[in-house]
C-alpha positions as a Markdown table, in Angstrom:
| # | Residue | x | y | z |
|---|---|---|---|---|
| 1 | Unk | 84.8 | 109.8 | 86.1 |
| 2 | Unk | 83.3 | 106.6 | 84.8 |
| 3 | Unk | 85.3 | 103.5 | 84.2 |
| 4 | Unk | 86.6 | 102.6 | 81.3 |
| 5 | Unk | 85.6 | 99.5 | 79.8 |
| 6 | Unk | 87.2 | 97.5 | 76.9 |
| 7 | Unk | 85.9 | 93.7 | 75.4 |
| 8 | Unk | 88.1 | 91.1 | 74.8 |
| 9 | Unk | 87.5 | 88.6 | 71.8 |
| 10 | Unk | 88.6 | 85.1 | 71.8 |
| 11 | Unk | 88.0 | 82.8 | 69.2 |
| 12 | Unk | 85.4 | 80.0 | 69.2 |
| 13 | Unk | 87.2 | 77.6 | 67.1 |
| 14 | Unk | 89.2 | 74.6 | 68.3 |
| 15 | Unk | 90.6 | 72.7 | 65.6 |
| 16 | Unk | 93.9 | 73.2 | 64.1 |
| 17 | Unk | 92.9 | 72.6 | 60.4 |
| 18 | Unk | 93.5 | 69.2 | 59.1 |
| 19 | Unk | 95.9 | 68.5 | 62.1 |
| 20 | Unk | 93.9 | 66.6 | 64.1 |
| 21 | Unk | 95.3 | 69.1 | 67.0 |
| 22 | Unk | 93.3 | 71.4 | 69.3 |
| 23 | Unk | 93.8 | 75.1 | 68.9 |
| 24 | Unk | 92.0 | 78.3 | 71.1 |
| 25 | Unk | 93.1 | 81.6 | 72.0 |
| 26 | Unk | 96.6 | 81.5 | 73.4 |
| 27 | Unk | 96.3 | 82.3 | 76.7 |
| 28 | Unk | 99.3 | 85.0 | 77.5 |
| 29 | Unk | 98.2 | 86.9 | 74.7 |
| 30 | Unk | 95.4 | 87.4 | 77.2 |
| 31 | Unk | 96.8 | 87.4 | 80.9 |
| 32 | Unk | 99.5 | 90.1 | 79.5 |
| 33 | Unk | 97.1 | 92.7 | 78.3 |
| 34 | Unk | 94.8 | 92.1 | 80.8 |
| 35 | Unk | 97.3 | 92.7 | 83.2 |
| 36 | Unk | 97.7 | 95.9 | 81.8 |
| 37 | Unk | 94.1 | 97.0 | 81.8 |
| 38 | Unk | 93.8 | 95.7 | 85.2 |
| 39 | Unk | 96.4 | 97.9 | 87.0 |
| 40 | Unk | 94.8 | 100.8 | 85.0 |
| 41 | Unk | 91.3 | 100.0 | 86.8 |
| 42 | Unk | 89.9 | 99.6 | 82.8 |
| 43 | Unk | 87.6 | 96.7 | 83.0 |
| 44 | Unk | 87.8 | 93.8 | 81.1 |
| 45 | Unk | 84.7 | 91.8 | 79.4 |
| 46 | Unk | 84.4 | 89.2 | 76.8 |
| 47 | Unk | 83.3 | 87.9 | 73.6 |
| 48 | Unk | 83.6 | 85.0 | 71.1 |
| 49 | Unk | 81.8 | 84.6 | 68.0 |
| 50 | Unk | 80.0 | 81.7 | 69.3 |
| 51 | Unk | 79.7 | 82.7 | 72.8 |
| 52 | Unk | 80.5 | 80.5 | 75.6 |
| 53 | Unk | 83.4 | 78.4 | 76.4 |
| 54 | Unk | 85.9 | 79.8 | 74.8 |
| 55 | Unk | 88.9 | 77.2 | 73.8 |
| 56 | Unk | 92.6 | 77.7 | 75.7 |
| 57 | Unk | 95.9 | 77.0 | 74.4 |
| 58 | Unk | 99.1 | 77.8 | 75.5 |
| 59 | Unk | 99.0 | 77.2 | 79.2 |
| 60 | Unk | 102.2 | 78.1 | 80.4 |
| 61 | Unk | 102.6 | 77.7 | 84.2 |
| 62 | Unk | 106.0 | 78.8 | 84.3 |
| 63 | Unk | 104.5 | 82.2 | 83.4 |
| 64 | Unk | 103.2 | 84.0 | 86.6 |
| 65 | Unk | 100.6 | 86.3 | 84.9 |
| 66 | Unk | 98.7 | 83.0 | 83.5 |
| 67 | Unk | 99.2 | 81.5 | 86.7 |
| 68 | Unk | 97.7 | 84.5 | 88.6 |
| 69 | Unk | 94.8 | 84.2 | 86.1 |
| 70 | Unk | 94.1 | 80.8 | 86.1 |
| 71 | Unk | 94.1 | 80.9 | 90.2 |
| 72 | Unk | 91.4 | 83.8 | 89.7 |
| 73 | Unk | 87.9 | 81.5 | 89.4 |
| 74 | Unk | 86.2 | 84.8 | 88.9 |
| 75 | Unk | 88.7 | 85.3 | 85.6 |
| 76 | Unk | 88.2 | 81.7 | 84.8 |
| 77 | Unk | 84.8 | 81.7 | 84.5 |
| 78 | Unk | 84.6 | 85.0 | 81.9 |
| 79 | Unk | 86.5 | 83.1 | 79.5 |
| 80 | Unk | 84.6 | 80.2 | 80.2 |
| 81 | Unk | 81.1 | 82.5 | 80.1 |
| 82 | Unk | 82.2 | 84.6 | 76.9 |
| 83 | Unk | 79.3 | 87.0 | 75.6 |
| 84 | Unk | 77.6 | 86.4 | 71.9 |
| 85 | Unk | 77.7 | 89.5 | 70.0 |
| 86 | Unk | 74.3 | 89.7 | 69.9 |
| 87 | Unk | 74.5 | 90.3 | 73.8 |
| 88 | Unk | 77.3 | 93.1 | 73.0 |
| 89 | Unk | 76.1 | 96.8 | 73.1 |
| 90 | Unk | 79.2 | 98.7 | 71.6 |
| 91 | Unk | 78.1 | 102.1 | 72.9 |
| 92 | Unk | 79.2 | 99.9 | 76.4 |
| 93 | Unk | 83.3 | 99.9 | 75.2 |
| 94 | Unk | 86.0 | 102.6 | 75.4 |
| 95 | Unk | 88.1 | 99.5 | 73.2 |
| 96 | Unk | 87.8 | 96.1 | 71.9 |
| 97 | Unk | 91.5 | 93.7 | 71.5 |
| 98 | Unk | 91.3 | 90.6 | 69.2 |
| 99 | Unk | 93.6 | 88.0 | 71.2 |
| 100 | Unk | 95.4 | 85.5 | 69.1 |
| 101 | Unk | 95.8 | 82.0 | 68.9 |
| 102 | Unk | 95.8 | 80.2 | 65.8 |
| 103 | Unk | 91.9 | 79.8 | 66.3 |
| 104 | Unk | 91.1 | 83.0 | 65.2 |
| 105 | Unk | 92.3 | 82.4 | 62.0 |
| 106 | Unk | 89.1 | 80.4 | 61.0 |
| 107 | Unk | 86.5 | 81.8 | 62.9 |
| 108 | Unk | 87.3 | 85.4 | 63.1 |
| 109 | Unk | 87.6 | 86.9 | 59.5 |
| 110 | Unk | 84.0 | 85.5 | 59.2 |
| 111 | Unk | 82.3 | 86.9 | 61.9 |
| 112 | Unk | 80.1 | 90.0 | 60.6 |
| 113 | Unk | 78.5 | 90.9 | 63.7 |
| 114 | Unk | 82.1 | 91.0 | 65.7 |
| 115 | Unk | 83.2 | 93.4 | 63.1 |
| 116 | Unk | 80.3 | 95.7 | 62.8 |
| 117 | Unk | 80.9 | 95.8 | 66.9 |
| 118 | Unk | 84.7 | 96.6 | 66.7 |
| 119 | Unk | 83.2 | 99.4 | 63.6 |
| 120 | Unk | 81.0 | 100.7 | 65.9 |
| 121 | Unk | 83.8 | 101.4 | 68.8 |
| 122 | Unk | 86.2 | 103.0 | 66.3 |
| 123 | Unk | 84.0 | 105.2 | 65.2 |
| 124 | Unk | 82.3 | 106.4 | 67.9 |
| 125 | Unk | 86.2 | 107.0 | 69.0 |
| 126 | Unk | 87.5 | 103.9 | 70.6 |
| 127 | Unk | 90.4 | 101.9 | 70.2 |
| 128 | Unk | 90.7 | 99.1 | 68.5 |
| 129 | Unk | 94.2 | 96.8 | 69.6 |
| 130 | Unk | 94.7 | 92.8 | 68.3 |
| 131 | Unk | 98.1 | 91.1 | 68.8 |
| 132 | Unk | 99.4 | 88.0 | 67.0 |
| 133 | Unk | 96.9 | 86.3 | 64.9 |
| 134 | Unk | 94.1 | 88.7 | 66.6 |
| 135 | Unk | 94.3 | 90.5 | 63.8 |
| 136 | Unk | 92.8 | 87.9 | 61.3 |
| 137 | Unk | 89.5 | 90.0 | 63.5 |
| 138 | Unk | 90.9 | 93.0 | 61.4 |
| 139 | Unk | 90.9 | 91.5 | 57.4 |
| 140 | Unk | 87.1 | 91.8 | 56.9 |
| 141 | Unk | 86.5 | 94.7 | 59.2 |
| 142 | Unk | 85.3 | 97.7 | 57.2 |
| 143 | Unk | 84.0 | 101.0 | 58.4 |
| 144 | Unk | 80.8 | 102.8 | 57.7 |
| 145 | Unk | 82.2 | 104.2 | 54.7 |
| 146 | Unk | 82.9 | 101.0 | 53.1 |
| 147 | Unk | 86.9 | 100.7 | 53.3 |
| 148 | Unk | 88.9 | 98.3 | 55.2 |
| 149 | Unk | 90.1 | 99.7 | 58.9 |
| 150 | Unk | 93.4 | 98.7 | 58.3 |
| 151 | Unk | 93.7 | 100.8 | 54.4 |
| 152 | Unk | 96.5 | 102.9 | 54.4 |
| 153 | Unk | 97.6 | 102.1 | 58.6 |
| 154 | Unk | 100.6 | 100.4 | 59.4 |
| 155 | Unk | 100.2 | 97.3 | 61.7 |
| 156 | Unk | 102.0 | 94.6 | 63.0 |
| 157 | Unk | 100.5 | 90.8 | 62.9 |
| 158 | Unk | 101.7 | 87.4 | 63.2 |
| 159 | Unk | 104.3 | 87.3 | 59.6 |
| 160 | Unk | 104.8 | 84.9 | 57.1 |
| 161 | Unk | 108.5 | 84.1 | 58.1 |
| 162 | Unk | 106.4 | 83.0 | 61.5 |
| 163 | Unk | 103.8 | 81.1 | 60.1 |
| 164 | Unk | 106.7 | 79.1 | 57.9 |
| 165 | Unk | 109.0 | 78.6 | 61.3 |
| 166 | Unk | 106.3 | 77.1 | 63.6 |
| 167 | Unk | 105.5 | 75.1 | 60.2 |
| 168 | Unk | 101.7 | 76.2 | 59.7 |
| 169 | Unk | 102.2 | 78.0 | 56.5 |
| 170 | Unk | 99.9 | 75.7 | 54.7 |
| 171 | Unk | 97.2 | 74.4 | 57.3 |
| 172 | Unk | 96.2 | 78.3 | 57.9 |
| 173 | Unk | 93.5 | 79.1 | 55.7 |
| 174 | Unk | 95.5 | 82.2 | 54.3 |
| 175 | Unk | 98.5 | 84.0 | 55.5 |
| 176 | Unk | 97.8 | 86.8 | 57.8 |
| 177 | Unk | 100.5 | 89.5 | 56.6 |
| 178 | Unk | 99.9 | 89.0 | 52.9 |
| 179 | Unk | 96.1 | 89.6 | 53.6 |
| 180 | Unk | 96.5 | 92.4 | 55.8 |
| 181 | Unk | 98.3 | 94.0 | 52.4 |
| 182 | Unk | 96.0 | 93.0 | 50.6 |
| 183 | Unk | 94.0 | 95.2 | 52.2 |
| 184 | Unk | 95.5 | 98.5 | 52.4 |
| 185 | Unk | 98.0 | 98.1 | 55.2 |
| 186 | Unk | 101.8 | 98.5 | 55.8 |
| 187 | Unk | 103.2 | 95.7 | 57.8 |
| 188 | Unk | 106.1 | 96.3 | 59.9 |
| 189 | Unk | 107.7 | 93.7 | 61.7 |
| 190 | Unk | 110.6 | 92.4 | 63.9 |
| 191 | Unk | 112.7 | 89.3 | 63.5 |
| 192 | Unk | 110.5 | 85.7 | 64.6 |
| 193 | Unk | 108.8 | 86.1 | 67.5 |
| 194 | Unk | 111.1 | 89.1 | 69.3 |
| 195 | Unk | 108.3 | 92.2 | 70.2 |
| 196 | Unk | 106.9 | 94.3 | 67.9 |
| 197 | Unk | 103.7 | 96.8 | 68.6 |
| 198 | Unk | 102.7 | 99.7 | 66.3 |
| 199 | Unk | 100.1 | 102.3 | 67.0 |
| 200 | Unk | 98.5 | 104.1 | 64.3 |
| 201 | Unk | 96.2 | 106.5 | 65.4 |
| 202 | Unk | 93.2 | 104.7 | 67.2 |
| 203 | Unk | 94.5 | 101.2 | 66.2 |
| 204 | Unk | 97.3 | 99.2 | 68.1 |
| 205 | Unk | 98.4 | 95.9 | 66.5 |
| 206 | Unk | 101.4 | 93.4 | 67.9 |
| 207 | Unk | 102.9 | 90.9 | 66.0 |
| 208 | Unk | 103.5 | 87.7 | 68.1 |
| 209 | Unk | 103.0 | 86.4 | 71.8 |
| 210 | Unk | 105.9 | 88.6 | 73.2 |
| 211 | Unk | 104.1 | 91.6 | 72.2 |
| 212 | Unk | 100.9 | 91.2 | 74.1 |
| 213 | Unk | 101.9 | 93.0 | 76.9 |
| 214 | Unk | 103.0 | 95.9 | 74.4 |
| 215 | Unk | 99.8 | 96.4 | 72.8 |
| 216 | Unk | 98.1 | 96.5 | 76.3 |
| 217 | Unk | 100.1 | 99.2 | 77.3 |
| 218 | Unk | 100.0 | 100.9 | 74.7 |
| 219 | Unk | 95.6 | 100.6 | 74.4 |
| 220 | Unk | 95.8 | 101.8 | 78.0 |
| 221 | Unk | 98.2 | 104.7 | 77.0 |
| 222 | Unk | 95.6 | 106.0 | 74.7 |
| 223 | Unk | 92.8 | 105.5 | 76.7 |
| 224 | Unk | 94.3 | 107.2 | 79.0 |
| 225 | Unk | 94.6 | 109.8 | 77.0 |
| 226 | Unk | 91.2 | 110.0 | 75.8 |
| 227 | Unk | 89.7 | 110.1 | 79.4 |
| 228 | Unk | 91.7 | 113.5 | 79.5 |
| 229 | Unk | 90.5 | 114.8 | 77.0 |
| 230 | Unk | 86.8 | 113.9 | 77.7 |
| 231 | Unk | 87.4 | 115.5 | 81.1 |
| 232 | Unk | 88.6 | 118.9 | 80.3 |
């Protein structure tokens, strides 16, 4: 059976807006899920749009999975060595998961070649999981046949009652949720920042940090899945 293999993406960009603050991927949003695929024996790679160093936020070290990570210099340094997407062959990916972190925000939605990647795994039947703000990876992401991914899916993504409460509403350069109507999709959410994970098919979305682990689960669930039904 050959291993399973899904690509992380982390954002490039470190600057909260006009702030003057530093922003990145937020780092559970990362050690949860890949905690996940790593007890599944699913390997883990990644990407940024820059490639690179990619910027860390949200370093926790009351939380024993970022801990765990962060003590793992092998794990360090694929953060700190992320892959262009010019050096990403999607035929290589069983799934790619857009991690959050206010980062992504800027530098995601505008990244072509990412989405033509993450296009490329859907439809050759892959998964495709964000959590958070991952899914600003999700707004511009349209499929061979010219509509958005998330048309007509329900998802779950960082929400505007969130954005207002952690007082961000108007450095961001657009609100997630209303975009991700804008495009097609049904948003579903939970109260601020308790879990929420939907899975719609082939695409498994989480709205805030407590839901990373959720959305890895459930990515492994159907990957899972699809290994048994490549095998019969």
């Amino acid at each position: 059976m050959a291993t399973q293999r899904v690509l992380f993406v982390l954002t490039s960009h470190d600057t909260l807006g006009n702030t003057g603050k530093e922003t990145g991927f937020y780092l559970s949003e990362v050690t949860h899920p890949y905690e996940a695929f790593e007890q599944a024996g699913i390997e883990v790679e990644f990407a940024s749009p820059k490639g690179g160093k990619a910027p860390m936020i949200g370093v926790d070290l009351q939380d024993p999975r970022n801990q765990s990570f962060l003590d793992d210099s092998a794990k360090v340094a694929k953060v700190e060595n992320t892959l262009t997407p010019a050096e990403i062959d999607p035929k290589r990916y069983d799934a790619i998961f857009y991690a959050g972190g206010h980062g992504t925000m800027w530098d995601f939605p505008t990244s072509e070649s990412l989405a033509q990647i993450a296009a490329s795994i859907y439809e050759q039947g892959g998964i495709v999981g964000a959590v958070c703000h991952g899914p600003a990876g999700l707004v511009n992401l349209k499929l061979p046949d010219n509509t958005y991914l998330v048309a007509d899916k329900t998802v779950a993504a960082f929400t505007n009652e969130e954005e207002v409460a952690v007082g961000l509403s108007e450095v961001v350069p657009f609100l997630l949720e209303s975009t991700l109507i804008e495009r097609g999709a049904t948003v579903e959410k939970a109260a601020n920042f308790q879990p929420k994970i939907v899975t719609d098919e082939r695409l498994v979305t989480g709205q805030n940090p407590a839901s990373a682990t959720g959305v890895g689960e459930a990515m492994v669930k159907l990957l899972k899945k699809l290994s048994s039904q490549v095998a019969i």
